[in-house]
C-alpha positions as protocol buffer text, in pm:
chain_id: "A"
residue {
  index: 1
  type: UNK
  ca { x: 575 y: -1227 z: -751 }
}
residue {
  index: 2
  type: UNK
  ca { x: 820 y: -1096 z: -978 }
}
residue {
  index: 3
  type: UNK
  ca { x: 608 y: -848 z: -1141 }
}
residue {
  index: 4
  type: UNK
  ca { x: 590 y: -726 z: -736 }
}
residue {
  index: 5
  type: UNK
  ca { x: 951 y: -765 z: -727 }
}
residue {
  index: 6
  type: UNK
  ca { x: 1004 y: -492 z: -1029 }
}
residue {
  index: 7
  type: UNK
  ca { x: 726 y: -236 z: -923 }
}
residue {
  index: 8
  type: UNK
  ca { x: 846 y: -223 z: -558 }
}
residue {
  index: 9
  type: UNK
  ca { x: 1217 y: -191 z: -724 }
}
residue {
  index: 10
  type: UNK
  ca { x: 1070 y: 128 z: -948 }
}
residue {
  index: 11
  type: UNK
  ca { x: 922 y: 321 z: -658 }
}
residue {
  index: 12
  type: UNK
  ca { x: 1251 y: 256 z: -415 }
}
residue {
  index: 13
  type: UNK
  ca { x: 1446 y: 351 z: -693 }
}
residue {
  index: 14
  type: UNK
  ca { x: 1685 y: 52 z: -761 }
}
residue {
  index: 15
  type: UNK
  ca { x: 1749 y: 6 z: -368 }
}
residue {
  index: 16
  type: UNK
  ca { x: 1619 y: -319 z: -191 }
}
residue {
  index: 17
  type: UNK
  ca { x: 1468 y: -78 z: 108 }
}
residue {
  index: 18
  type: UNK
  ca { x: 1194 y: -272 z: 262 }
}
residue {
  index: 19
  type: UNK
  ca { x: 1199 y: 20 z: 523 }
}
residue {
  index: 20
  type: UNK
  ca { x: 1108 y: 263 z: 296 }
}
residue {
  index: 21
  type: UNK
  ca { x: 794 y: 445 z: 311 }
}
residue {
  index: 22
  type: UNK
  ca { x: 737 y: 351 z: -40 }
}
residue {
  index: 23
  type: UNK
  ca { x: 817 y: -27 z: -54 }
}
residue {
  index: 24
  type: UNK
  ca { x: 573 y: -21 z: 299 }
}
residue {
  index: 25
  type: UNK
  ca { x: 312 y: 142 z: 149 }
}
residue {
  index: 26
  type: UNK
  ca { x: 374 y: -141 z: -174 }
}
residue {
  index: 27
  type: UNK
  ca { x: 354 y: -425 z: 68 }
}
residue {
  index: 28
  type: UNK
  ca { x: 72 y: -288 z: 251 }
}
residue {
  index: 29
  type: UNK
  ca { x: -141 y: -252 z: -59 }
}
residue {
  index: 30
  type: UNK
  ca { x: -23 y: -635 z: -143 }
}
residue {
  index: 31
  type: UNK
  ca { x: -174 y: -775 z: 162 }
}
residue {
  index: 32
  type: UNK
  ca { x: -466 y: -544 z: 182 }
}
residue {
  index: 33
  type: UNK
  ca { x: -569 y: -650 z: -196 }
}
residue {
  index: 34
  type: UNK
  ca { x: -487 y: -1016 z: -22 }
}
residue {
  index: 35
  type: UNK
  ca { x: -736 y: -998 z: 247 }
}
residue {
  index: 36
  type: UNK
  ca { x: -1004 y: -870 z: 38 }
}
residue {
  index: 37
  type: UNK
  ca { x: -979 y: -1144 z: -198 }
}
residue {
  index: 38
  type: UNK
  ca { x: -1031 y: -1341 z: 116 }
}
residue {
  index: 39
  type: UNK
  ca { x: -1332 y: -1169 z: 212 }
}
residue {
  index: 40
  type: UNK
  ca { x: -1505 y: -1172 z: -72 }
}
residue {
  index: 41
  type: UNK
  ca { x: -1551 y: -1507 z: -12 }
}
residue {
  index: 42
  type: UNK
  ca { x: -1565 y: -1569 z: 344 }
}
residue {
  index: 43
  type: UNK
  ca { x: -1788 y: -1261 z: 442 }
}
residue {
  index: 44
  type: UNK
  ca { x: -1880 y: -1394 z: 792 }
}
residue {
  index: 45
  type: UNK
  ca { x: -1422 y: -1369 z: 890 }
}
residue {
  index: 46
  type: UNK
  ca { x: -1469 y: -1091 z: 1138 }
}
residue {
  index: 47
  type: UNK
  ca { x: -1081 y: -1109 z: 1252 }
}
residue {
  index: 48
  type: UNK
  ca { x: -972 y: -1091 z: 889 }
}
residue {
  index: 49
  type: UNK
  ca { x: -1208 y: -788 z: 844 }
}
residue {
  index: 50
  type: UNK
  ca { x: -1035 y: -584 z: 1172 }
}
residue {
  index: 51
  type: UNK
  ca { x: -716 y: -710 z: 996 }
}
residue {
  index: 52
  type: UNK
  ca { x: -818 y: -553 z: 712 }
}
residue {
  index: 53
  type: UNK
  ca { x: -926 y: -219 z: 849 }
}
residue {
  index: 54
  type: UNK
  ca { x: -599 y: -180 z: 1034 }
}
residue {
  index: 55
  type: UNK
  ca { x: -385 y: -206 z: 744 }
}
residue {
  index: 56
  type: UNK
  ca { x: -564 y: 3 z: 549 }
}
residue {
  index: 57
  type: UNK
  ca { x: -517 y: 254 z: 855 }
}
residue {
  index: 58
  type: UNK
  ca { x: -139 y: 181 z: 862 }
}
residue {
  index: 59
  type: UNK
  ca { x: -170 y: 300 z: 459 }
}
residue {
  index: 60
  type: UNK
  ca { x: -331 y: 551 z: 523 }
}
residue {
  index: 61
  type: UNK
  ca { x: -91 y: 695 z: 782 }
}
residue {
  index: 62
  type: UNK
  ca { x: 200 y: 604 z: 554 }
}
residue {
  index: 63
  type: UNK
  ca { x: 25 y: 799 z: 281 }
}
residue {
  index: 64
  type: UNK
  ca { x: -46 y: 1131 z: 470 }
}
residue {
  index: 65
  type: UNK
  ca { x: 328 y: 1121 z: 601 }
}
residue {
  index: 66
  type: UNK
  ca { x: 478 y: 1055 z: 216 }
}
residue {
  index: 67
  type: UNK
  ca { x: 251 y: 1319 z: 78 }
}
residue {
  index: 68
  type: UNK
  ca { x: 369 y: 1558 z: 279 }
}
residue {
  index: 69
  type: UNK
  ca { x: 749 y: 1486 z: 270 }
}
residue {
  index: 70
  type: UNK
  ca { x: 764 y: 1396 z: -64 }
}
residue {
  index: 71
  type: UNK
  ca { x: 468 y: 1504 z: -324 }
}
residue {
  index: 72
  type: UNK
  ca { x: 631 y: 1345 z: -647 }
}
residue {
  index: 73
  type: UNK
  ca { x: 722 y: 998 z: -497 }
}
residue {
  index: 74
  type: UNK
  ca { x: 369 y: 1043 z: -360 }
}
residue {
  index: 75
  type: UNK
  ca { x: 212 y: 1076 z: -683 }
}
residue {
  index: 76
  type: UNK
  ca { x: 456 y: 831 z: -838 }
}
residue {
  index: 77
  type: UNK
  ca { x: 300 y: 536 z: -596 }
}
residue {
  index: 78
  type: UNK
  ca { x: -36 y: 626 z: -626 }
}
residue {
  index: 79
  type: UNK
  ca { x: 0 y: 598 z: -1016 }
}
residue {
  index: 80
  type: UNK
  ca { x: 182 y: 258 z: -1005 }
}
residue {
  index: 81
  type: UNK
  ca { x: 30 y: 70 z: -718 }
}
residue {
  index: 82
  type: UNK
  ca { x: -324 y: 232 z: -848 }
}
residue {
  index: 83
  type: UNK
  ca { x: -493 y: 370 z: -555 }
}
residue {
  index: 84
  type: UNK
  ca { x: -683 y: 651 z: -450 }
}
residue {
  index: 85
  type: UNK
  ca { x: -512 y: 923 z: -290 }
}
residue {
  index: 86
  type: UNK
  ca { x: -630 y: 1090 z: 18 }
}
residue {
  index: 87
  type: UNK
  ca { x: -911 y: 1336 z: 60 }
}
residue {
  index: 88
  type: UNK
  ca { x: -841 y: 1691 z: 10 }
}
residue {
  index: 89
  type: UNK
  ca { x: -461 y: 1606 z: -99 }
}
């Protein structure tokens, strides 16, 4: 958790910001790499797989609305956190 602790500091810049778009989009990508850990074991959890799908929609929103407000800390997260960025972006 403290590695967590110093990448979420990085992309807020300092700042403990939880409401951030960045630090969301950190926590989101936490619990979504959470759940799928889950699932890969427990393939039959249907509620943890809707779960699933709507936080990965709630990242993707967050996404769309950082890249086009701010391009660099957009690029900045996707490097860190290690994602893929968004189609046609």
């Amino acid at each position: 958790m403290e590695n967590c602790k110093s990448i979420d500091t990085q992309l807020v810049g300092g700042n403990e910001d939880t409401g951030s778009t960045a630090s969301q989009i950190y926590y989101l990508t936490h619990q979504i790499s959470k759940l799928t850990s889950h699932l890969e074991s427990h393939s039959e959890d249907y509620s943890s797989r809707r779960g699933l799908r709507k936080l990965l929609g709630k990242r993707k929103r967050l996404l769309f609305y950082l890249c086009s407000e701010n391009t660099d800390l957009y690029a900045k997260v996707l490097k860190a956190l290690g994602i893929r960025g968004l189609k046609g972006r």
